[in-house]
MIDOSE-1310 file (N, C-alpha, C; in nm, 2 decimals, decimal comma, always signed):
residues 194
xxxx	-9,32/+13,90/-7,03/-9,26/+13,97/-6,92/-9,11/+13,97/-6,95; -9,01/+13,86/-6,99/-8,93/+13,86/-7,01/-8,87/+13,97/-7,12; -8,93/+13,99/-7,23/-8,90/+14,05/-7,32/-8,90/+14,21/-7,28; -9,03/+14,25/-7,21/-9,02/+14,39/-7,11/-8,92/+14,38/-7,07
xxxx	-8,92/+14,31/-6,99/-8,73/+14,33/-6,89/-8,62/+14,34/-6,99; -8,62/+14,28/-7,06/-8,54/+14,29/-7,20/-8,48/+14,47/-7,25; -8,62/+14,48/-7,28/-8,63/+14,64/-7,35/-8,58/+14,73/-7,25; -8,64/+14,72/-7,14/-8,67/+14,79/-7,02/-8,46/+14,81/-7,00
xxxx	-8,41/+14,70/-6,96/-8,27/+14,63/-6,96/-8,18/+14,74/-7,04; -8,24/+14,74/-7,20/-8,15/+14,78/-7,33/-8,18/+14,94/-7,30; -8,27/+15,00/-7,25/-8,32/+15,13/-7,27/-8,26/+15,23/-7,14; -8,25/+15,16/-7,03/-8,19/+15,23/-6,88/-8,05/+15,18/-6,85
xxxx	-8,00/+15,07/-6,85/-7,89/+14,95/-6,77/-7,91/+14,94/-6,68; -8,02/+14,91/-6,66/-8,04/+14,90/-6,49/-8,06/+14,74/-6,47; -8,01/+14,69/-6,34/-8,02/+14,53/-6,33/-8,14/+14,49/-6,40; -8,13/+14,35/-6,39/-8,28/+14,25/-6,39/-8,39/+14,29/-6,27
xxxx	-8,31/+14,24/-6,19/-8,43/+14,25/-6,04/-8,49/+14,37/-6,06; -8,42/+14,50/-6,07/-8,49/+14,63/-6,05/-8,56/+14,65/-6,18; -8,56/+14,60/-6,26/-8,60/+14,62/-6,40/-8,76/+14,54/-6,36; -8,73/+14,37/-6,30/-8,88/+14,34/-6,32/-8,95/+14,39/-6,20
xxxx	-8,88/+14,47/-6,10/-9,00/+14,51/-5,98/-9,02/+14,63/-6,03; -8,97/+14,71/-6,10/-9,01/+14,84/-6,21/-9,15/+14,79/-6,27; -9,10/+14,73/-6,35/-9,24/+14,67/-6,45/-9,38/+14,61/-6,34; -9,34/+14,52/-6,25/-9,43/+14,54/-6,15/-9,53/+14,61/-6,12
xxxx	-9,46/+14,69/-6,06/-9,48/+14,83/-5,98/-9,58/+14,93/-6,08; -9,54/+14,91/-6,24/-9,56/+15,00/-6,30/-9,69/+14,92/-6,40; -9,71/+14,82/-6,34/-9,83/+14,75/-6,40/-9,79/+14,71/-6,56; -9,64/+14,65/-6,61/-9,65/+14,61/-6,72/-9,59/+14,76/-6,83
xxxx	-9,60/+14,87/-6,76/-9,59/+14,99/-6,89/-9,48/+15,03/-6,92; -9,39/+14,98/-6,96/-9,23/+15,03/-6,96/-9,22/+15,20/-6,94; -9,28/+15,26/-7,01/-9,26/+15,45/-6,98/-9,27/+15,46/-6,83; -9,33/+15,39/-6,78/-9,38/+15,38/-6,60/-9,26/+15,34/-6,56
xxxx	-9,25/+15,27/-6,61/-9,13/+15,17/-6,53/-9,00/+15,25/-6,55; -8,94/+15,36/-6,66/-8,85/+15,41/-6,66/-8,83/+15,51/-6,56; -8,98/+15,53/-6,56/-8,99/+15,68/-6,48/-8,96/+15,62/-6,34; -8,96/+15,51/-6,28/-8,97/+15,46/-6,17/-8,83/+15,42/-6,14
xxxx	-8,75/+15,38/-6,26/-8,63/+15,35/-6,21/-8,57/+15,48/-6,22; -8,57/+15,57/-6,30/-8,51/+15,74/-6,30/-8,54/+15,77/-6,15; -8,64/+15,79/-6,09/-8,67/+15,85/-5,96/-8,57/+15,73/-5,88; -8,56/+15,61/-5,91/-8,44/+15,55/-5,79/-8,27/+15,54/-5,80
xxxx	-8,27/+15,60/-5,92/-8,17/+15,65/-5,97/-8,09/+15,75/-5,91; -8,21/+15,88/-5,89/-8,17/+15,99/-5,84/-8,17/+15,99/-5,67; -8,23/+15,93/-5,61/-8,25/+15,84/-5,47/-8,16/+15,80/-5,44; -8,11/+15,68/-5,51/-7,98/+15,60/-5,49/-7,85/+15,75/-5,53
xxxx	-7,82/+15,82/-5,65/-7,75/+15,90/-5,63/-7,73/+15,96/-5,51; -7,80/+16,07/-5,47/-7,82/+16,13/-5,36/-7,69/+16,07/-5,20; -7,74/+15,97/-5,19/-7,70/+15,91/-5,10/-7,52/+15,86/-5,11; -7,53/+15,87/-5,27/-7,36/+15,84/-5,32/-7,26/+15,98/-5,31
xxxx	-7,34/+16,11/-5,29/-7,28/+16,21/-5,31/-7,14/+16,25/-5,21; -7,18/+16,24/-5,05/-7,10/+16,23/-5,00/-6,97/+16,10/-4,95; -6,93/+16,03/-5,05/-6,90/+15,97/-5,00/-6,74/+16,00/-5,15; -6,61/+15,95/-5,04/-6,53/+16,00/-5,11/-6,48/+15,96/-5,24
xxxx	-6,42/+16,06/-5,39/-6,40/+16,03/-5,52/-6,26/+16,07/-5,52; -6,18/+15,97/-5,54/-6,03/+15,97/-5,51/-5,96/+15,92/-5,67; -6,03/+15,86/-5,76/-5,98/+15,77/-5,87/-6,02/+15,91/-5,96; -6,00/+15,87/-6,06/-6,04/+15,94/-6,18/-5,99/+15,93/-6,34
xxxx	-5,94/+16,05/-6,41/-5,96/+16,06/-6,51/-5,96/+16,21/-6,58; -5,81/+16,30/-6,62/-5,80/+16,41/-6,67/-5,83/+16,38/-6,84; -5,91/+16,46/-6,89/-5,94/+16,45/-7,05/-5,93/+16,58/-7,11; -5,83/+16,56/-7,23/-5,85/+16,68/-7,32/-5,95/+16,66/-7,41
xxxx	-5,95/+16,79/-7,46/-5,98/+16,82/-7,58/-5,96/+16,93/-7,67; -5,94/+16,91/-7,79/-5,86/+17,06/-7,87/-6,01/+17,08/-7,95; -6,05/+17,19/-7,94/-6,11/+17,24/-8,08/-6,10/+17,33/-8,20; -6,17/+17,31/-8,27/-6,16/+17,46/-8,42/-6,00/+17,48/-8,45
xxxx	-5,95/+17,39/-8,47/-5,84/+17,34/-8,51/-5,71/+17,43/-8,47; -5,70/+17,36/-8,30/-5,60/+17,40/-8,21/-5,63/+17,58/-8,17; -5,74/+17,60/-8,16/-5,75/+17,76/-8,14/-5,79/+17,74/-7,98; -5,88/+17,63/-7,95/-5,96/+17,59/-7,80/-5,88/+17,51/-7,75
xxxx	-5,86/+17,46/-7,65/-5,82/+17,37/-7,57/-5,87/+17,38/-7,49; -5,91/+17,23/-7,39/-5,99/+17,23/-7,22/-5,91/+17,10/-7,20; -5,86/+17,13/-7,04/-5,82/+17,00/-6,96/-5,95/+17,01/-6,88; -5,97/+16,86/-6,82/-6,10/+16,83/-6,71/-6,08/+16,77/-6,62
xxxx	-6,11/+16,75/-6,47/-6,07/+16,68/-6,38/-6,19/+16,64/-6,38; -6,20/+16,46/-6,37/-6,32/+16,43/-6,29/-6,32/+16,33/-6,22; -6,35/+16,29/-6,07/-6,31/+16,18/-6,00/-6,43/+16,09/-5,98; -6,40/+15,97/-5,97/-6,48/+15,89/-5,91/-6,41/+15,78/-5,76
xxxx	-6,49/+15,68/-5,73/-6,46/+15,60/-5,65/-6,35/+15,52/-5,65; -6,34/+15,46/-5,75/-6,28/+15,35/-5,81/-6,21/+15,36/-5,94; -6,07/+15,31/-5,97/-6,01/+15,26/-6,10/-6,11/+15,20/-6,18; -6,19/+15,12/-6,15/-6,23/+15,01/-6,21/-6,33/+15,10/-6,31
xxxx	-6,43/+15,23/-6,27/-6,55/+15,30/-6,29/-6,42/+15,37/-6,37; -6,32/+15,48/-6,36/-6,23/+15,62/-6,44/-6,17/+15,46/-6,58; -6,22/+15,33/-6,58/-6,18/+15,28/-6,71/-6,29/+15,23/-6,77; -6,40/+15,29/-6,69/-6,54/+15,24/-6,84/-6,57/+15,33/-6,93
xxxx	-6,59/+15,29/-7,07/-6,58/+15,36/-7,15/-6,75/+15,47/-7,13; -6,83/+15,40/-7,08/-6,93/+15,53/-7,03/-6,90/+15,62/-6,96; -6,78/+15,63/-6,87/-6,76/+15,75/-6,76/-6,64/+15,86/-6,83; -6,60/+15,70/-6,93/-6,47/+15,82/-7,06/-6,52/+15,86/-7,15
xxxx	-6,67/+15,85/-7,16/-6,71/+15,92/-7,24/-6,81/+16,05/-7,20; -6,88/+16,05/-7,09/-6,94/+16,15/-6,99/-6,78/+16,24/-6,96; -6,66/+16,22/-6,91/-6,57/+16,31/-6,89/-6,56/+16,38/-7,04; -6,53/+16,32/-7,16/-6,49/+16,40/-7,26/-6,57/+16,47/-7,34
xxxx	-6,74/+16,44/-7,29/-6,87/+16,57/-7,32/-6,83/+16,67/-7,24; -6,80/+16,67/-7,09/-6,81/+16,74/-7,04/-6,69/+16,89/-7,06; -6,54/+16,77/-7,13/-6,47/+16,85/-7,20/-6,51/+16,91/-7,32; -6,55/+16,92/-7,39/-6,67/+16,99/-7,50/-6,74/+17,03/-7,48
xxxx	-6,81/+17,02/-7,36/-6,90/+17,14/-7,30/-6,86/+17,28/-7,24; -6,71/+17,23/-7,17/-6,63/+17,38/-7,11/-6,57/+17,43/-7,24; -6,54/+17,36/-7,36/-6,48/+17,47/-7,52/-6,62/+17,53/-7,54; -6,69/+17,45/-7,59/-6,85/+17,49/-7,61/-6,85/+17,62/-7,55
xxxx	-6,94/+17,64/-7,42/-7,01/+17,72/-7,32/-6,91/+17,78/-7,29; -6,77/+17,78/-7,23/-6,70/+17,87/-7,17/-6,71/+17,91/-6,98; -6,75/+17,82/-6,96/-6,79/+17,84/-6,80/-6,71/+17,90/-6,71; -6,69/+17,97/-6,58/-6,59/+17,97/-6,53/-6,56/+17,94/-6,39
xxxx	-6,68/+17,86/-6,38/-6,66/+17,78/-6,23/-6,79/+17,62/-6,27; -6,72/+17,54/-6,19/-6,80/+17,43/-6,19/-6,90/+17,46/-6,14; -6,96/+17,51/-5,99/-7,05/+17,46/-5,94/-7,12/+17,66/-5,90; -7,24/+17,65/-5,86/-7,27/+17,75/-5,79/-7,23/+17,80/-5,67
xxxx	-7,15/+17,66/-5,58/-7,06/+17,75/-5,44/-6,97/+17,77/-5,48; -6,92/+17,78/-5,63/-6,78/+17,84/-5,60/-6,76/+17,96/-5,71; -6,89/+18,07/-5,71/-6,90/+18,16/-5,74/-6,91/+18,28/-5,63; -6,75/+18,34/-5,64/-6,75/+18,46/-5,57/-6,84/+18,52/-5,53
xxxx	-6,83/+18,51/-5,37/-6,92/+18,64/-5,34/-6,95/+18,76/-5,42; -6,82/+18,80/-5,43/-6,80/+18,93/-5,47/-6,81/+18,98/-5,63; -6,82/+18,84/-5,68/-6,89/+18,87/-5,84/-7,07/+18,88/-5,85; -7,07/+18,77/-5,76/-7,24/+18,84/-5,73/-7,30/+18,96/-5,68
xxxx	-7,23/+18,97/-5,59/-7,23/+19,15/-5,57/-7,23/+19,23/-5,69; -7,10/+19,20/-5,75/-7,07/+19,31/-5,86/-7,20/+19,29/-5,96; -7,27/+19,16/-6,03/-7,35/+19,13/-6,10/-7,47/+19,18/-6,09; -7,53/+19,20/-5,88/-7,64/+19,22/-5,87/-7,66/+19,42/-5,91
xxxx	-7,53/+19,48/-5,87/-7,51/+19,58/-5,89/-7,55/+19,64/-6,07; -7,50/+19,58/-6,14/-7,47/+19,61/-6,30/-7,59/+19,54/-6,31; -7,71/+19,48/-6,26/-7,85/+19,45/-6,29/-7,95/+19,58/-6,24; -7,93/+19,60/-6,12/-8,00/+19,68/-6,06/-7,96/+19,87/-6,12
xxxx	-7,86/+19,93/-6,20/-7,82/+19,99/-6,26/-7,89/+20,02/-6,38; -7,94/+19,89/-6,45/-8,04/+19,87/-6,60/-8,14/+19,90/-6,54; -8,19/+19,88/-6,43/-8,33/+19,89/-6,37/-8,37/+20,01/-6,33; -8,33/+20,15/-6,33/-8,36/+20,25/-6,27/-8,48/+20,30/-6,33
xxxx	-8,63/+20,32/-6,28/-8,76/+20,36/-6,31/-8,80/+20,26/-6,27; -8,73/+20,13/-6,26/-8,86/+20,05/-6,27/-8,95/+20,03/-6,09; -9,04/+19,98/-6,10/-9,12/+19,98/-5,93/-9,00/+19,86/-5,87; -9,02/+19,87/-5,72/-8,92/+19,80/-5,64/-8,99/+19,68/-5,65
xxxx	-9,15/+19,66/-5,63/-9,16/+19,49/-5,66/-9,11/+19,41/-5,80; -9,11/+19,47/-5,89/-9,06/+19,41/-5,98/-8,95/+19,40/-6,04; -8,86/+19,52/-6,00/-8,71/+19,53/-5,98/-8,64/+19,41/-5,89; -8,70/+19,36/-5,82/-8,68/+19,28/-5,69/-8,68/+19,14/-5,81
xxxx	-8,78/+19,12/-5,88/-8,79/+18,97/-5,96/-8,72/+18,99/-6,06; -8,71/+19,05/-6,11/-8,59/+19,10/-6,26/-8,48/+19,09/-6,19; -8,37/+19,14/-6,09/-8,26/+19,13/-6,02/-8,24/+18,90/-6,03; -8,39/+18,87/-5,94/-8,37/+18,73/-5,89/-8,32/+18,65/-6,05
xxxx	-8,40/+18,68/-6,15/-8,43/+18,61/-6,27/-8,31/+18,66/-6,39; -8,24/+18,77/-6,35/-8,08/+18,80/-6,43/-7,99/+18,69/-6,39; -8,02/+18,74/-6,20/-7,91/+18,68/-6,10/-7,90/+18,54/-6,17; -8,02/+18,42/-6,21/-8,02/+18,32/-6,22/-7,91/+18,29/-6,32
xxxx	-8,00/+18,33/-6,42/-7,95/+18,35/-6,57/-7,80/+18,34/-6,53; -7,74/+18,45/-6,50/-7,56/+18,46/-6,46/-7,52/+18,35/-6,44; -7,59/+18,28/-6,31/-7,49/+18,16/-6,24/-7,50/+18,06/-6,36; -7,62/+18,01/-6,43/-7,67/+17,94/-6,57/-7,53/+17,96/-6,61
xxxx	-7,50/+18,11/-6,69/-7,43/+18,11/-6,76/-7,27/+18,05/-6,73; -7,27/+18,08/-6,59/-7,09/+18,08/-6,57/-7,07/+17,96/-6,47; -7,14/+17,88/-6,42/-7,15/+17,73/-6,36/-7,16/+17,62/-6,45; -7,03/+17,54/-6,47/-7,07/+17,47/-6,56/-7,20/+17,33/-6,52
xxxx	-7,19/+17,31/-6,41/-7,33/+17,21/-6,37/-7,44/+17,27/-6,41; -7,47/+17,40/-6,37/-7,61/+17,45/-6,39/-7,64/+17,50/-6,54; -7,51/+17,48/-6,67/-7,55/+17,50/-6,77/-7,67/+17,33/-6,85; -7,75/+17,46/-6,96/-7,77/+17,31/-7,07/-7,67/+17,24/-7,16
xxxx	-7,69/+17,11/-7,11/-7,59/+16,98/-7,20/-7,57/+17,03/-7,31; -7,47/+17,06/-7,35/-7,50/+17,01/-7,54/-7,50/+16,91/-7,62; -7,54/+16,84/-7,54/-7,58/+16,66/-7,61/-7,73/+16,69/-7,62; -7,77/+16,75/-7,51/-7,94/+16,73/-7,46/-7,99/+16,84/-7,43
xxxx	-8,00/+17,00/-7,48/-8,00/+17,12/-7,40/-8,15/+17,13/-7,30; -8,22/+17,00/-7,30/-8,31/+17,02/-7,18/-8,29/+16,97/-7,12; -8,14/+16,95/-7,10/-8,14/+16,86/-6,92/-7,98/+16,97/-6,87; -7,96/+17,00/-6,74/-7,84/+17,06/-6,68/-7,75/+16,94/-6,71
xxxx	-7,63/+17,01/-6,67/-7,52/+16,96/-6,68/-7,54/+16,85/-6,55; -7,57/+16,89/-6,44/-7,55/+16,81/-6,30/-7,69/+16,76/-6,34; -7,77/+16,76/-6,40/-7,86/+16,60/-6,44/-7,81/+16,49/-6,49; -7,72/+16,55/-6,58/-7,64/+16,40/-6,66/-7,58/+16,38/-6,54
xxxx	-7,53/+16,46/-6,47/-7,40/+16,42/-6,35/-7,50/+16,30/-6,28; -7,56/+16,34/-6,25/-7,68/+16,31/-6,13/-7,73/+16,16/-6,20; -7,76/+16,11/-6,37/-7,77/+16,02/-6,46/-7,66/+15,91/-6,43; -7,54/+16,00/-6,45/-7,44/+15,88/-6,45/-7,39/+15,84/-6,29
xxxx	-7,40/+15,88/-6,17/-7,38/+15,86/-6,03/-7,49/+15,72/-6,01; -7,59/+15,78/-6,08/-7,70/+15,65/-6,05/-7,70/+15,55/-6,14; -7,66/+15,55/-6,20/-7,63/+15,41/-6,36/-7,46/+15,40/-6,30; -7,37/+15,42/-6,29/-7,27/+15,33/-6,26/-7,26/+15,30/-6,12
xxxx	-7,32/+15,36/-6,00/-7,32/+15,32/-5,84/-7,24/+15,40/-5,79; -7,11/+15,51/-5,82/-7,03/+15,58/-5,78/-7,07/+15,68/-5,75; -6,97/+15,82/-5,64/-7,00/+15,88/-5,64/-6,89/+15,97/-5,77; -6,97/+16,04/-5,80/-6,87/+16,18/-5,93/-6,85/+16,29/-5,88
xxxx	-6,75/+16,33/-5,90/-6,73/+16,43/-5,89/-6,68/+16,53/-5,97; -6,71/+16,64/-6,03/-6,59/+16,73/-6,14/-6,51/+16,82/-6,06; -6,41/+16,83/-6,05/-6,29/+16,85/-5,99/-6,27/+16,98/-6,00; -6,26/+17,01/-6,17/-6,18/+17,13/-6,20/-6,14/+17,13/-6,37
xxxx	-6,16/+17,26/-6,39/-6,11/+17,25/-6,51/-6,06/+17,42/-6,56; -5,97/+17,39/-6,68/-5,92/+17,49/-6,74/-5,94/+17,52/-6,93; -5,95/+17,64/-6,94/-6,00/+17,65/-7,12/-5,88/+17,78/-7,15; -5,81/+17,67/-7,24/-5,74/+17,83/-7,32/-5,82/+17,83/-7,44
xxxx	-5,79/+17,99/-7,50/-5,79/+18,00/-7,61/-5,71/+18,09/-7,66; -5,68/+18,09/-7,81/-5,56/+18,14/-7,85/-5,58/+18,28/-7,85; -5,52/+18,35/-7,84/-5,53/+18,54/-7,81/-5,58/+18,56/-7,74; -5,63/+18,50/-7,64/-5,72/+18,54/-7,53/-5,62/+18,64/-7,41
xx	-5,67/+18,73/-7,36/-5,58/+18,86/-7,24/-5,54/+18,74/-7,17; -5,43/+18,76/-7,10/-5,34/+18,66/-7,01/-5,42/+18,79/-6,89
């Protein structure tokens, strides 16, 4: 048993206690047991969301040698969390993720009304012949696609491209106990239209 907790320990970071009522629970099978502490992970996250992220941590990053640059805001609870080298390393993926992908809003509420409009418009335009029930699901399933594309939470990682970005978020809220937040961020690139 010890040695499970061990593995179990080296593979999640999640305490002892929760590690051996995991194994418990999961009758001895560590894959069980991960899955059991991931579901309280996201549980215990959840409940950290609202609560206020005032510390933090701005990170660069230059790419393709000085042609990209991204500044990142991302806050947490505490000084103690914006100086672990896991949360300084989660902020400066996520700086590589905005050169990467190119996003241009963090989250899905803070995409313009008015660009969804204009989006739904320039979808529904490609669509003329088609029948209105399926026009209707082609519109929903572009629309998606778009936010995908220009939300940096709702993109794929490029550490992991099967998990969102606000999975990892959602990963690291529940492995360090904070709440996270991404703030804000900016991407030059060189010749790009002012």
């Amino acid at each position: 048993m010890i040695d499970a907790i061990k593995k179990l320990r080296e593979k999640t970071s999640a305490g002892v206690v929760d590690c051996k009522k995991a194994l418990r629970d999961a009758g001895g099978d560590i894959d069980k047991a991960i899955e059991i502490l991931r579901k309280q992970g996201v549980a215990m996250a959840s409940r950290k969301i609202g609560r206020a992220a005032k510390e933090g941590r701005v990170e660069s990053y230059i790419h393709l040698g000085g042609k990209i640059g991204v500044l990142v805001e991302v806050n947490c609870e505490s000084d103690f969390v914006a100086r672990n080298d896991g949360f300084k390393t989660f902020v400066k993926d996520l700086a590589m993720q905005v050169a990467a992908s190119n996003p241009l809003y963090v989250s899905r509420v803070d995409v313009p009304e008015d660009a969804v409009k204009k989006e739904t418009e320039i979808i529904k335009a490609q669509l003329t012949g088609k029948p209105a029930c399926a026009a209707d699901k082609i519109v929903e399933g572009k629309l998606t696609k778009f936010i995908e594309e220009v939300c940096l939470l709702e993109q794929p990682f490029i550490k992991d491209p099967g998990l969102k970005v606000k999975d990892v978020l959602t990963s690291m809220i529940a492995k360090i106990g904070e709440n996270i937040v991404v703030r804000r961020f900016v991407r030059f690139q060189v010749g790009e239209e002012i």
